[in-house]
C-alpha positions in Angstrom: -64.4 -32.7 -198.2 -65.3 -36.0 -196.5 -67.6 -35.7 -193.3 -69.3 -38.7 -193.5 -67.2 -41.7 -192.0 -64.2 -43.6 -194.1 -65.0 -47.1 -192.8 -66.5 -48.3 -190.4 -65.6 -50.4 -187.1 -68.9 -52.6 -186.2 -70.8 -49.8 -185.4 -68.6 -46.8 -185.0 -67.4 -44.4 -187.9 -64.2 -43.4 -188.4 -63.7 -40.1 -189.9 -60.8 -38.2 -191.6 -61.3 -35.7 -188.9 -60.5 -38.0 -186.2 -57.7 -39.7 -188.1 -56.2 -36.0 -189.0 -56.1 -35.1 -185.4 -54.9 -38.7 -184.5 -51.7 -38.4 -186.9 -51.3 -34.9 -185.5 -51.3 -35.8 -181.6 -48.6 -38.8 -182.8 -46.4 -36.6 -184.7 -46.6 -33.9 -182.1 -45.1 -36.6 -179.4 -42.7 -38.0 -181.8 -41.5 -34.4 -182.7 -40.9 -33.5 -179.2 -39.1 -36.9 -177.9 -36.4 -36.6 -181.1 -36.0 -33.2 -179.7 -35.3 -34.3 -176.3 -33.1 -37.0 -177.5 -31.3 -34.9 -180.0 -30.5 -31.9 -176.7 -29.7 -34.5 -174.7 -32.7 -34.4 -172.0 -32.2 -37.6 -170.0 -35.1 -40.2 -169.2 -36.3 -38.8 -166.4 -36.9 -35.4 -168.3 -38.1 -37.0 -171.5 -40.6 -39.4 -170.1 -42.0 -36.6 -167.4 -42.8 -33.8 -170.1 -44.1 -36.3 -172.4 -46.2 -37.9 -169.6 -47.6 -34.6 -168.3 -47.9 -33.5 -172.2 -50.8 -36.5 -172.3 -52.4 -34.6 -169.4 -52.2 -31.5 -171.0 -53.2 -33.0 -174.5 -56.3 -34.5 -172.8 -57.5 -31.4 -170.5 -56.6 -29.0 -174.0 -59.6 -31.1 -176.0 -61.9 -31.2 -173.4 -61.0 -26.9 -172.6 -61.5 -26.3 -176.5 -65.3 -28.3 -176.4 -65.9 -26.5 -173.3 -65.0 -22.8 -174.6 -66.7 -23.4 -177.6 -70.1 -24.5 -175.7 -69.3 -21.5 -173.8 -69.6 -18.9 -176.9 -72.5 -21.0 -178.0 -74.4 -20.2 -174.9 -73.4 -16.7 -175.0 -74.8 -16.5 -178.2 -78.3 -18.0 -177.9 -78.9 -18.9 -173.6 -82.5 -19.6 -174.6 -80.6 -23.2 -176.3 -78.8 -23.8 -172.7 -75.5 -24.7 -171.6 -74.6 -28.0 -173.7 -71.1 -29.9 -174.5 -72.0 -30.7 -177.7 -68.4 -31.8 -179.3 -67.6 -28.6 -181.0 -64.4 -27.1 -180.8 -62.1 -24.0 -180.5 -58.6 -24.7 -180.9 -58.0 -21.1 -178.8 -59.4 -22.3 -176.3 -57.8 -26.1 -176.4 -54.3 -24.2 -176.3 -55.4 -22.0 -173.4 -56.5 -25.6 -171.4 -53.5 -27.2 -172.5 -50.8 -24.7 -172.0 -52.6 -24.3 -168.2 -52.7 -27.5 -166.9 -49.6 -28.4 -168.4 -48.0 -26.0 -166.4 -49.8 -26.3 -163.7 -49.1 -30.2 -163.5 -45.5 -29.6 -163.8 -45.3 -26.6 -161.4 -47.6 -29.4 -159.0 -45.0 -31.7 -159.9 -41.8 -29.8 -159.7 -42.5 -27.9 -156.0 -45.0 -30.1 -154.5 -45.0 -33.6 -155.3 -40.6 -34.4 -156.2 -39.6 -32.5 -152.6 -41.9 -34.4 -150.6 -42.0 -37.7 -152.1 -39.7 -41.1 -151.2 -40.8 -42.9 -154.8 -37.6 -42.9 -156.3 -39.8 -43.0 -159.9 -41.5 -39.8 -158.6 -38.3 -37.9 -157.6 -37.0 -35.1 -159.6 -33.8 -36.4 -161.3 -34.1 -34.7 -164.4 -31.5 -32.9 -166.2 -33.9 -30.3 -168.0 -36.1 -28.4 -166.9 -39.6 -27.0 -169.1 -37.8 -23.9 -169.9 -35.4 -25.8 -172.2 -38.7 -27.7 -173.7 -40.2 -24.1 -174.5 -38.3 -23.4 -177.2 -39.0 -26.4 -179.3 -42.6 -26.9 -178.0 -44.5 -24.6 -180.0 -43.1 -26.3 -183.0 -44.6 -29.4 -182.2 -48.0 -27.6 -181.1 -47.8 -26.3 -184.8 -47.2 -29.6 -186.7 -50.5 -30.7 -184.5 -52.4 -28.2 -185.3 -52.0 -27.8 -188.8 -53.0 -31.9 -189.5 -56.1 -30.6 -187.5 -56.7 -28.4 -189.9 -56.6 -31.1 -192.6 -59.3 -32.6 -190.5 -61.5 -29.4 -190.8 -60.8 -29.5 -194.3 -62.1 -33.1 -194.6 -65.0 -32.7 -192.1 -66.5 -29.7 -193.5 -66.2 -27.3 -190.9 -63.8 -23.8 -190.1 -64.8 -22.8 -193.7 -64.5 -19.3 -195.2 -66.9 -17.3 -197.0 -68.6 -18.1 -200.0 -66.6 -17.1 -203.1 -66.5 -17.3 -207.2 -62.8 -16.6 -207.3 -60.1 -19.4 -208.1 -59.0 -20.2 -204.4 -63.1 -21.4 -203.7 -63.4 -25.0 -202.8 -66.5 -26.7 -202.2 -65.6 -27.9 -198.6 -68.3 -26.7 -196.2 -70.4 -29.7 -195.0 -73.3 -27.0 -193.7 -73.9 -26.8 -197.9 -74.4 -30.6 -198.2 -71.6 -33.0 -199.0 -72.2 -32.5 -202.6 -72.5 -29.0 -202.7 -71.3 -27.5 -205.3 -71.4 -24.3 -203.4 -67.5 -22.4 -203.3 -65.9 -21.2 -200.4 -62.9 -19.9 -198.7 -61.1 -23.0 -197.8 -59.7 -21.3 -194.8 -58.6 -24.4 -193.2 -56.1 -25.3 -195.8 -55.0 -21.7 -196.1 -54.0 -22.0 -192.3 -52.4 -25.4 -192.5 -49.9 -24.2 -194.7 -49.3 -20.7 -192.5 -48.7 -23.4 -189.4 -46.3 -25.6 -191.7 -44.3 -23.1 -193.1 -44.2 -21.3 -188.8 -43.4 -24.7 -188.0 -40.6 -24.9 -190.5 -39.4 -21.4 -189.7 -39.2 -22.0 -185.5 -37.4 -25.1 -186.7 -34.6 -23.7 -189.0 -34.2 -20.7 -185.5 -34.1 -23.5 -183.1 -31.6 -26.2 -184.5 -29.5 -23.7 -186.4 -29.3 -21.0 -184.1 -30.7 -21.9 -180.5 -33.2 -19.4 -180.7 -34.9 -19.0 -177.7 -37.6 -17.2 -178.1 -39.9 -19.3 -180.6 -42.8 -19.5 -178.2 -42.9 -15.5 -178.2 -42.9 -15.6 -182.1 -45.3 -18.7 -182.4 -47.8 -16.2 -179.9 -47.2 -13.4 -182.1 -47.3 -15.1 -185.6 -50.4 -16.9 -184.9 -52.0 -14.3 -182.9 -51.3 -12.0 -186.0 -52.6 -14.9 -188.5 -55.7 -15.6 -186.3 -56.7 -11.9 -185.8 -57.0 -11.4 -190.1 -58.1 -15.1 -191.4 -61.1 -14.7 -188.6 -62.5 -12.0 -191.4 -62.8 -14.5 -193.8 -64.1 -17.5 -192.4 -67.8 -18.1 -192.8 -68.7 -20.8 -190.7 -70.7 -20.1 -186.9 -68.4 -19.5 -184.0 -70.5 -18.0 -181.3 -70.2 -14.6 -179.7 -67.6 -13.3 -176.6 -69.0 -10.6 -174.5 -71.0 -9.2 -176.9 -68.2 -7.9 -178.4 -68.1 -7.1 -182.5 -64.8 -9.3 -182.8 -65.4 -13.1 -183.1 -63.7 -14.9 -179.7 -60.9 -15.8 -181.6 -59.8 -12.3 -182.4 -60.5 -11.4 -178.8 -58.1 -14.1 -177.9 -56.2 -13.6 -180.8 -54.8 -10.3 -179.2 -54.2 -11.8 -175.9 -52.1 -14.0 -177.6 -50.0 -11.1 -179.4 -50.1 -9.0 -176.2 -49.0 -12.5 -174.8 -46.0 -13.1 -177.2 -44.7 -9.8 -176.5 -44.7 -10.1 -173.1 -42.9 -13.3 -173.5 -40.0 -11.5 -175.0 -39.3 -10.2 -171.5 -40.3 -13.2 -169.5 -37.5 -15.5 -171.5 -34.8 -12.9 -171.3 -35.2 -11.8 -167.5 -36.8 -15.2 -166.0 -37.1 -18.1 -167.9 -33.0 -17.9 -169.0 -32.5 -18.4 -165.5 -33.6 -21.8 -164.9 -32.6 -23.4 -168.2 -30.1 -26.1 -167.8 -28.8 -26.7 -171.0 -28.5 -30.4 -171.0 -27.0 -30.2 -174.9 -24.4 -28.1 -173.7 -23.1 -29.7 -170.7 -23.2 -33.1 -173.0 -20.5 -31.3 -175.4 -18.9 -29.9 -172.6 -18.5 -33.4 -171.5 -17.4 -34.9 -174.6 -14.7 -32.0 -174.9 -13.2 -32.6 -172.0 -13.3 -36.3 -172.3 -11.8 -35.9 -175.7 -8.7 -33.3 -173.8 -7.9 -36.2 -170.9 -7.6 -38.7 -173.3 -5.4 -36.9 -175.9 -3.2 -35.7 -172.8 -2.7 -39.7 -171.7 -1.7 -40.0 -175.5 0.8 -37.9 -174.8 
């Protein structure tokens, strides 16, 4: 556990925390453009997604402070309403995942049929439902350096504990506590690795389609059962007797199921396939210039 800052620049810390999320946000990006190189997405589709992805990166951090100051409120009112930099990574995926769409969506039927930029005119060659496959992979890879950053900083902790698997990372006990916990945060990095490395093995060896049902499912799953063991304060939902995470934890699973459906009746629809028209290509390139060899 490190919450105090690693160095310092003048007169601003830096933290683990902040450089764990950093890494993550940069791997996350770099994950998804070898992906869109790799299935062939043009430049047009890479650099849109990846632009509006910044959007949806930014609006996600600010959504997960702003849920979490939301259940803090709920919690105690007689505090009042205040964005105090806490945050829910629930409700940073629910911000994300919306305005991403939603910029896209803005994007896609609003701004590229009306528009005589050329930059701003739709000449991509993929659409988002051939990004949703691979995206929830990078989302993972982000997510669980974040994790390393709870670790470091002290918070998302687990119960206190004498066991073997207590670590004495919660900040609330003082940075030389000696005091043992559930070090839930490392227990959930490695679930989102190994997810991560799973959706990845479906994706590039089988074309699976359908990782952002199981990434809603698996972590929905995950999220629902860790939430019993993690000690730290996370305000209250409703009133409800389930933390907010387990409340959204079972949207999510009611979510992934649902998505199931949505990807074999709607989404398969508008998928273009760039990676396959590319070999296409290459075959029939390959044909017309063994036929002149003959």
């Amino acid at each position: 556990m490190h919450p105090e800052p690693l160095f310092k620049i003048g007169s601003v810390g830096v933290y683990a925390y902040g450089l764990c999320m950093a890494a993550g946000i940069v791997l996350c990006f770099l994950f998804l453009m070898f992906t869109m190189s790799k299935m062939k997405f043009n430049n047009d589709a890479s650099d849109k997604i990846i632009f509006i992805g910044f959007f949806g990166t930014a609006f996600g951090i600010f959504a997960a402070m702003l849920f979490q100051s939301l259940y803090n409120f709920i919690e105690n009112p007689s505090a009042g309403f205040r964005l105090n930099g806490g945050m829910t990574f629930l409700g940073g995926l629910i911000g994300g995942v919306v305005s991403f769409v939603g910029i896209y969506l803005l994007y896609i039927y609003v701004i590229a049929p009306r528009t005589k930029i050329k930059m701003l005119q739709n000449n991509m060659n993929a659409t988002l439902t051939d990004a949703l496959p691979f995206i929830p992979i990078a989302i993972c890879i982000a997510h669980a350096f974040g994790r390393l950053g709870c670790f470091f900083g002290g918070c998302c902790y687990g119960l206190p504990t004498d066991s073997w698997v207590g670590l004495a990372c919660s900040a609330p006990y003082g940075v030389h506590s000696e005091q043992l916990v559930i070090p839930t945060q490392l227990f959930e990095m490695f679930f989102l690795l190994i997810l991560a490395a799973v959706m990845a093995l479906l994706y590039f060896k089988f074309r699976f389609n359908y990782n952002f049902a199981l990434y809603l499912f698996a972590y929905g799953v995950w999220r629902f059962f860790i939430e019993f063991v993690r000690g730290d304060e996370r305000g209250e939902f409703i009133g409800s007797a389930l933390s907010p995470s387990q409340i959204w934890s079972l949207v999510m699973v009611a979510a992934g199921v649902g998505y199931v459906f949505l990807q074999m009746y709607v989404f398969s629809k508008f998928m273009k396939h760039p990676e396959l028209k590319s070999a296409e290509a290459k075959a029939e390139t390959a044909e017309e210039v063994g036929n002149a060899e003959n």
